[in-house]
C-alpha positions in Angstrom: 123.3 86.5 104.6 125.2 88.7 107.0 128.2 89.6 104.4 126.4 89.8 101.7 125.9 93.8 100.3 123.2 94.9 98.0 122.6 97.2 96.3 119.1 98.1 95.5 118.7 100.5 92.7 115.1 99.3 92.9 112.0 101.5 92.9 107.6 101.0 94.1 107.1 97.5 94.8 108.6 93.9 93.6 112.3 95.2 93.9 112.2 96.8 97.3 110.0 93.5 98.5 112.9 92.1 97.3 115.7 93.3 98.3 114.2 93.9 102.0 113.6 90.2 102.2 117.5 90.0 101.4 117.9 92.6 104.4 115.1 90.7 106.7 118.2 87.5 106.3 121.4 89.4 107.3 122.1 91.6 104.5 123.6 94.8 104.1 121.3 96.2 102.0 121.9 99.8 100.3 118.7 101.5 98.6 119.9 103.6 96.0 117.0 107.0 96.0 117.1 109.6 93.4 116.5 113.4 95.5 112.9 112.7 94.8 113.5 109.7 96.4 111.7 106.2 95.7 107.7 107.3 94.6 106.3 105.1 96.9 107.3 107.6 99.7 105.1 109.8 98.0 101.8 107.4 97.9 99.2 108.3 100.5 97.1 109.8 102.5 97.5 108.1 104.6 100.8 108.5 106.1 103.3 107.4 108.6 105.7 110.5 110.0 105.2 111.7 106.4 106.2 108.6 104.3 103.8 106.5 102.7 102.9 103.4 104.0 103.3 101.1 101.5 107.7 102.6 101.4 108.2 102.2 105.4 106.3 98.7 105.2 109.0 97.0 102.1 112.0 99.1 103.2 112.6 98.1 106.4 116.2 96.8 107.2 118.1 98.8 104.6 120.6 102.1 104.4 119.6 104.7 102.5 121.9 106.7 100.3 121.1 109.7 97.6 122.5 109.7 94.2 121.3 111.4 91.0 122.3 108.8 88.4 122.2 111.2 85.8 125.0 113.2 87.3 128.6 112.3 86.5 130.4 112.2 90.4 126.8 110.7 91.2 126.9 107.9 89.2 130.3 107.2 89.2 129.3 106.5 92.9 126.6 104.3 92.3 129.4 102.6 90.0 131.8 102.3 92.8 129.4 101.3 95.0 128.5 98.3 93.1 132.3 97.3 92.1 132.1 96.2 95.9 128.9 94.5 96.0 127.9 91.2 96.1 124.3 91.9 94.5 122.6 94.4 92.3 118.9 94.6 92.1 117.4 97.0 89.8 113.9 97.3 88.3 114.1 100.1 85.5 112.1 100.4 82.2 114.3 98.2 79.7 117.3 100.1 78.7 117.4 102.6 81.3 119.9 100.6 83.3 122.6 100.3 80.5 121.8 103.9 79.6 122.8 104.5 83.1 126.0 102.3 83.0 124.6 99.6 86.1 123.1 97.1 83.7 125.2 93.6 83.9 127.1 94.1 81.2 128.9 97.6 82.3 129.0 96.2 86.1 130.4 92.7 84.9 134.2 93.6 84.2 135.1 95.7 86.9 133.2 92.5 89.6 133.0 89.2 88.1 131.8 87.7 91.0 128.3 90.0 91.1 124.9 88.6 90.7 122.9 91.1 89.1 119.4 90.7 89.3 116.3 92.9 86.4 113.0 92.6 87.5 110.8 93.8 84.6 107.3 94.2 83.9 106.8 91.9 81.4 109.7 89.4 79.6 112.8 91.2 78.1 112.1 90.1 74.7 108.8 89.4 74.1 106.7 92.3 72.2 105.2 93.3 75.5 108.5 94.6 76.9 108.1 98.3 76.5 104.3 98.2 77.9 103.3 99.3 80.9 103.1 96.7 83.8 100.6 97.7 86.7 99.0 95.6 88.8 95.6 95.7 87.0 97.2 95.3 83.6 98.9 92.1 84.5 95.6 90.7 86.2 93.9 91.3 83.1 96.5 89.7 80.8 97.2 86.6 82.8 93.7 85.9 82.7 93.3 86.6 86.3 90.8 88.8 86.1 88.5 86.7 84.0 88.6 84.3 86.2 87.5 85.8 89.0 84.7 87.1 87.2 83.5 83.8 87.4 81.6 84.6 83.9 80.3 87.8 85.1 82.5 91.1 84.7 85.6 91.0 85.3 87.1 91.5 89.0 90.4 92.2 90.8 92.0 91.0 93.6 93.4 93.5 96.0 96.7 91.8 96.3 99.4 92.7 94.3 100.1 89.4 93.7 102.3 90.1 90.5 104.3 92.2 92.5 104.7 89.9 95.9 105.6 86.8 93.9 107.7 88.1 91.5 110.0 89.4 94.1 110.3 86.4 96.1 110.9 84.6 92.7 113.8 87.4 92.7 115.1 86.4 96.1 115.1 82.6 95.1 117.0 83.2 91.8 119.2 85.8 93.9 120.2 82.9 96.8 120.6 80.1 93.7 122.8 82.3 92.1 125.1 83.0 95.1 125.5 79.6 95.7 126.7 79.0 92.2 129.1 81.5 93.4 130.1 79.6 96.1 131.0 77.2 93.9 133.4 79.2 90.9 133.7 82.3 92.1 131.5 83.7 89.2 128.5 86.0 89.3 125.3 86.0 86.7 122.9 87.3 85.7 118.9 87.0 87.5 116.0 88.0 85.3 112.3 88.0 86.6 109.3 89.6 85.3 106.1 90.5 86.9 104.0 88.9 84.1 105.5 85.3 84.2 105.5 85.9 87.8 101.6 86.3 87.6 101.3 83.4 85.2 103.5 81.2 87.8 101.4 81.6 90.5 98.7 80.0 88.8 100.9 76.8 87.7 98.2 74.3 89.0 96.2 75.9 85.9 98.6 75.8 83.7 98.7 72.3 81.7 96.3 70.3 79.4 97.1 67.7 76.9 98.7 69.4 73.9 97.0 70.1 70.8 94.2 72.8 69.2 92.1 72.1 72.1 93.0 73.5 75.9 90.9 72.6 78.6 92.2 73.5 82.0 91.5 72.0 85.3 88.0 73.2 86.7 87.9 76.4 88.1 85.7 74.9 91.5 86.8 71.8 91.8 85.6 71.1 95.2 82.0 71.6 96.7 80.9 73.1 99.2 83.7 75.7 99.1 83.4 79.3 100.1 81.7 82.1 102.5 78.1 81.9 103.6 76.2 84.0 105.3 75.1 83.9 108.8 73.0 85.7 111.4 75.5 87.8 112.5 77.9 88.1 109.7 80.0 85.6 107.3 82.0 81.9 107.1 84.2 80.0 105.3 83.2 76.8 104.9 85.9 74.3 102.7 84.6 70.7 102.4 87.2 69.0 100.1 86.7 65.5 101.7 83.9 62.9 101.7 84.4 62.9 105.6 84.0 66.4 105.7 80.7 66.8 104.0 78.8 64.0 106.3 80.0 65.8 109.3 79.0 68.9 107.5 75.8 67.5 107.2 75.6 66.0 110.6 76.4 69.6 112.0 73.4 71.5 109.9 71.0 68.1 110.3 71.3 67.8 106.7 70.3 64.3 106.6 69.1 64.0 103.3 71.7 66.0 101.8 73.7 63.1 103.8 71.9 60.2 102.0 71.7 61.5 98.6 73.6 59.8 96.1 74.4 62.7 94.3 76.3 64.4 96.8 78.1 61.5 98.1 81.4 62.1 96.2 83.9 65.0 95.4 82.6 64.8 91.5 79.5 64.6 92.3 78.7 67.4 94.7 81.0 69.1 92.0 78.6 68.5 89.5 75.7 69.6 91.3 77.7 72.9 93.4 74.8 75.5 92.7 71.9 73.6 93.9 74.4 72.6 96.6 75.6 76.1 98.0 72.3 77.0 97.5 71.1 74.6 100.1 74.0 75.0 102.6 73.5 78.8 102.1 69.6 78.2 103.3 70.7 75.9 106.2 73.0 77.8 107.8 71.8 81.3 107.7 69.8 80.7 110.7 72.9 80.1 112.7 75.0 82.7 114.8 79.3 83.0 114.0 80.0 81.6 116.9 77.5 79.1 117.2 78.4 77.4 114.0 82.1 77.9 114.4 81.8 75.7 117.5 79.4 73.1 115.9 81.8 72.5 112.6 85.0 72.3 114.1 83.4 69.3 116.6 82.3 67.8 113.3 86.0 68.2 111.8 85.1 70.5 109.1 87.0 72.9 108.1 85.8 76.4 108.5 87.0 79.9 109.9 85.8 83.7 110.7 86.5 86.0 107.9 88.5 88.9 109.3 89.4 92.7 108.2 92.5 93.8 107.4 92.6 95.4 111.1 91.6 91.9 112.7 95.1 90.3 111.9 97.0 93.6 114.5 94.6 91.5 117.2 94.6 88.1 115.9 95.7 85.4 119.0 97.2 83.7 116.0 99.5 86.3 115.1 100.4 87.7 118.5 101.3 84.3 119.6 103.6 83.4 117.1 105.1 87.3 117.3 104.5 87.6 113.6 103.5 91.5 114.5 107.1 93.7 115.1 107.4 97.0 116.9 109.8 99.5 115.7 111.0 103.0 116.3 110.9 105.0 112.9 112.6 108.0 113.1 109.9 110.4 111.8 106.3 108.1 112.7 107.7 107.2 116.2 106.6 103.2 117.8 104.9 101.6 114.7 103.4 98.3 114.3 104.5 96.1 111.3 104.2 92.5 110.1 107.4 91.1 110.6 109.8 88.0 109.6 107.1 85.1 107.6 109.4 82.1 108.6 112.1 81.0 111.1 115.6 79.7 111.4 116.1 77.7 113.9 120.0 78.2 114.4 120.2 81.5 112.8 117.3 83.6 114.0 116.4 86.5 112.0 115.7 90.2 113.5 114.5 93.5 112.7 117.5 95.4 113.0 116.3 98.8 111.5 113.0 100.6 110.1 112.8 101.6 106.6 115.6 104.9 106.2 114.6 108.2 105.4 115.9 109.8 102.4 119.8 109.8 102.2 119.9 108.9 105.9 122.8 107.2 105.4 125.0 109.0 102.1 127.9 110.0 104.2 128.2 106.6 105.9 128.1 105.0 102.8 130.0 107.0 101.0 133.2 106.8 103.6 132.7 102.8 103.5 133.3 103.3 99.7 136.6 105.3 100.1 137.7 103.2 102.8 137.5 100.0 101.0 139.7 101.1 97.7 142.1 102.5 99.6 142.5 99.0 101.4 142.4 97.8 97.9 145.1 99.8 97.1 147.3 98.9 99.9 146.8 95.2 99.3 148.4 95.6 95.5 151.3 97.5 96.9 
């Protein structure tokens, strides 16, 4: 995407993911920061040279510049700024970004050629739309959180899933739209919200034959599936295949479990999946990690240690396949961070810069805008 400049008007979470990810493949990207800057900077303890950690780790590979939107010369910055651009990205409460003049319709005359891309909370024009959208709300709404309950109370998942999807659904819809481009020279617009971004990463849930009646696919559909507890701590164990469960039970000497008829399909150890975690549970909580690790994988079932969060800095995995960057920020110093999640072969990707501090880069930018009108100007005389 080397080019191709955004600018990020974007705030917390979805946008910035966003808009780095743009960044990560080549762009120029410009974060826009009111003087309080964006609020994640302010989220900690802990903190990293006195940002918060969540802003340094999605802000990486972008220019920051400072610009209070609600001030005339400011805004009719931001204004210029995006006359020039080839993207927008902005992720305000509805309204706020035609209030503010950089909603599609204001930015669409002056560059007909822009892709402007809203990332809202929930749909634009569903009853929902003014509603708060955190992480937890969403979980609860896309039924997320009852599911995970498994019929007890309801539970979260850590992940702001909502969040991480809907910006790569962003970044998808963003590249679709420039190749259109490419095409007639014409921008559009690129709407995603976190709540159909929630509800999409459930898709394989999402059908049943129409009428009064849903039924979903199964929650557990496969048995044995999940962790179990050993001597010296936990296991995944995933048995989705009849090949798998006989060398399951050839590695735990379950030779009844082997020969009973019950267990001896997909459906039917389905059927039966709480007497049969109960007895896998039983038969391998004698065993040590290691032990069992090395006697599954000879038996080709699948299995696996279940790490910490501070594991995966460590994990031979991850150094091997340099999936773990080094940077120099310049408040926090040498800081580890997980870097690029795919490759391109002809057109490697790099880390050029760490996230920006506050208005690092407002003069720069600021010349670059001056510079290019009067170009502009020459070029019509």
């Amino acid at each position: 995407m080397e080019g191709i400049r955004v600018v990020d008007f974007s705030r917390v979470f979805a946008g910035p993911l966003c808009t780095m990810t743009l960044g990560d493949m080549g762009a120029d990207v410009i974060k826009v920061e009111s003087p309080a800057g964006d609020e994640a900077r302010h989220f900690g303890p802990p903190w990293l040279g006195g940002e918060g950690m969540n802003f340094v780790a999605i802000n990486r590979n972008k220019r920051s510049i400072m610009l209070d939107l609600k001030n005339a010369d400011d805004n009719k910055a931001a204004r210029r700024l995006c006359e020039g651009a080839d993207v927008v990205v902005e992720n305000f409460r509805p309204g706020v970004a035609g209030r503010l003049g950089i909603d599609a319709a204001s930015l669409e005359a002056a560059n007909p050629g822009l892709v402007h891309c809203s990332i809202a909370g929930f749909g634009r024009n569903g009853p929902h739309r003014d509603r708060p959208a955190l992480d937890l709300i969403l979980q609860a709404g896309s039924g997320v959180l009852f599911r995970q309950g498994r019929g007890g109370p309801p539970i979260g998942i850590v992940l702001t899933i909502a969040d991480s999807y809907a910006a790569q659904l962003a970044v998808q819809g963003i590249l679709g739209a420039l190749i259109a481009r490419g095409r007639d020279g014409v921008g559009q617009r690129v709407e995603v919200s976190l709540f159909e971004a929630m509800i999409a990463a459930q898709n394989y849930r999402m059908i049943s034959a129409a009428g009064e009646q849903i039924e979903l696919p199964a929650s557990v559909d496969v048995a044995p599936y999940g962790a179990f507890e050993v001597a010296d701590g936990w296991v995944i164990i995933a048995v989705v295949t009849d090949r798998s469960w006989i060398g399951l039970c050839q590695a735990l000497g379950l030779r009844e479990a082997g020969d009973d008829p019950r267990f001896s399909t997909n459906s039917g150890r389905s059927k039966h999946q709480d007497e049969l975690m109960e007895l896998v549970s039983r038969a391998v909580s004698g065993f040590r990690l290691e032990e069992l690790l090395d006697q599954l994988e000879q038996e080709g079932v699948p299995c696996g240690r279940i790490n910490h969060e501070e594991d995966l800095f460590s994990d031979p995995d991850v150094l091997a396949n340099e999936t773990l960057v080094e940077l120099e920020h310049p408040k926090a110093g040498k800081i580890w961070q997980f870097g690029l999640p795919f490759v391109l072969g002809r057109t490697p990707l790099v880390v050029r810069r760490p996230s920006p501090t506050l208005g690092e880069h407002t003069a720069e930018i600021l010349a670059e805008i001056d510079q290019r009108e009067t170009r502009s100007r020459s070029a019509r005389s």
